[in-house]
C-alpha atoms as one frame of an Amber mdcrd trajectory, in Angstrom:
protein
  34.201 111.099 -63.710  35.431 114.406 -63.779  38.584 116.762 -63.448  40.957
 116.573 -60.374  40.859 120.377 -59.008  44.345 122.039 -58.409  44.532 122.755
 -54.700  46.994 125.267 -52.718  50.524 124.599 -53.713  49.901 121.983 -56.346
  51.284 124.878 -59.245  53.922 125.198 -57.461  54.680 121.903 -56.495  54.657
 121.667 -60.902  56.791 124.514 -61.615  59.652 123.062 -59.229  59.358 119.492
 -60.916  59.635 120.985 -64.188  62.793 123.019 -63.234  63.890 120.189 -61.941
  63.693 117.711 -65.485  64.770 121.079 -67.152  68.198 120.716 -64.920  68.199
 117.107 -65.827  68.268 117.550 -69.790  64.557 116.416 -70.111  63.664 119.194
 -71.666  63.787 120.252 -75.563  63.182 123.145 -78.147  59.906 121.426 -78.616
  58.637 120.730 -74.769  59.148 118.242 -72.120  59.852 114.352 -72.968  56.928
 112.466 -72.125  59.301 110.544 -69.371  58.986 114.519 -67.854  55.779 114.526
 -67.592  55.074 110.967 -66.404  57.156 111.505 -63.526  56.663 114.883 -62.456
  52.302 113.662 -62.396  53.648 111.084 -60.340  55.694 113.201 -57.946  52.585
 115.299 -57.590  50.144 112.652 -57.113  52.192 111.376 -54.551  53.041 114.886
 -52.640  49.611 115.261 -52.878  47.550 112.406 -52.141  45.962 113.262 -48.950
  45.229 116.676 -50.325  43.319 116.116 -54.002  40.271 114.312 -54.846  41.133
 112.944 -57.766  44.841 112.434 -58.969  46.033 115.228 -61.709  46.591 113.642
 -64.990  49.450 114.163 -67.189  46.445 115.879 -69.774  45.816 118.632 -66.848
  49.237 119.121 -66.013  50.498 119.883 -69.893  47.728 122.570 -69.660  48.837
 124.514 -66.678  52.372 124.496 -68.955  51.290 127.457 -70.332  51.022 128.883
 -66.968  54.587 127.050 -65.612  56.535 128.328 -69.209  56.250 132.169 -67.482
  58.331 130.673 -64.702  60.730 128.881 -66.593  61.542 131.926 -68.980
């Protein structure tokens, strides 16, 4: 089956969606809600359709967080 690969712009794409739920309140001292995530992997999927191979899942996009949390410092 495989892993989706990130392409151009998809990071970004994430670290706007995120500061998006953060503005919303769907974010805690802990991490994002899991309503966060499912959205903002469906947002991305759907930005991104034409452009991926295989659709991100919400597993691959809570490991890029590490990546997003410099941006949201």
């Amino acid at each position: 089956m495989g892993n989706s690969l990130w392409v151009e712009n998809t990071e970004q794409f994430l670290v706007q969606a995120l500061l998006k739920r953060v503005e919303n309140g769907d974010r805690t001292e802990n991490g994002f809600k899991k309503s966060a995530w499912a959205t903002v992997v469906v947002e991305l999927n759907e930005a991104y359709k034409d452009t991926l191979e295989k659709p991100i899942t919400i597993a691959q996009a809570k490991s890029k967080e590490v990546i997003v949390s410099l941006f949201l410092i």
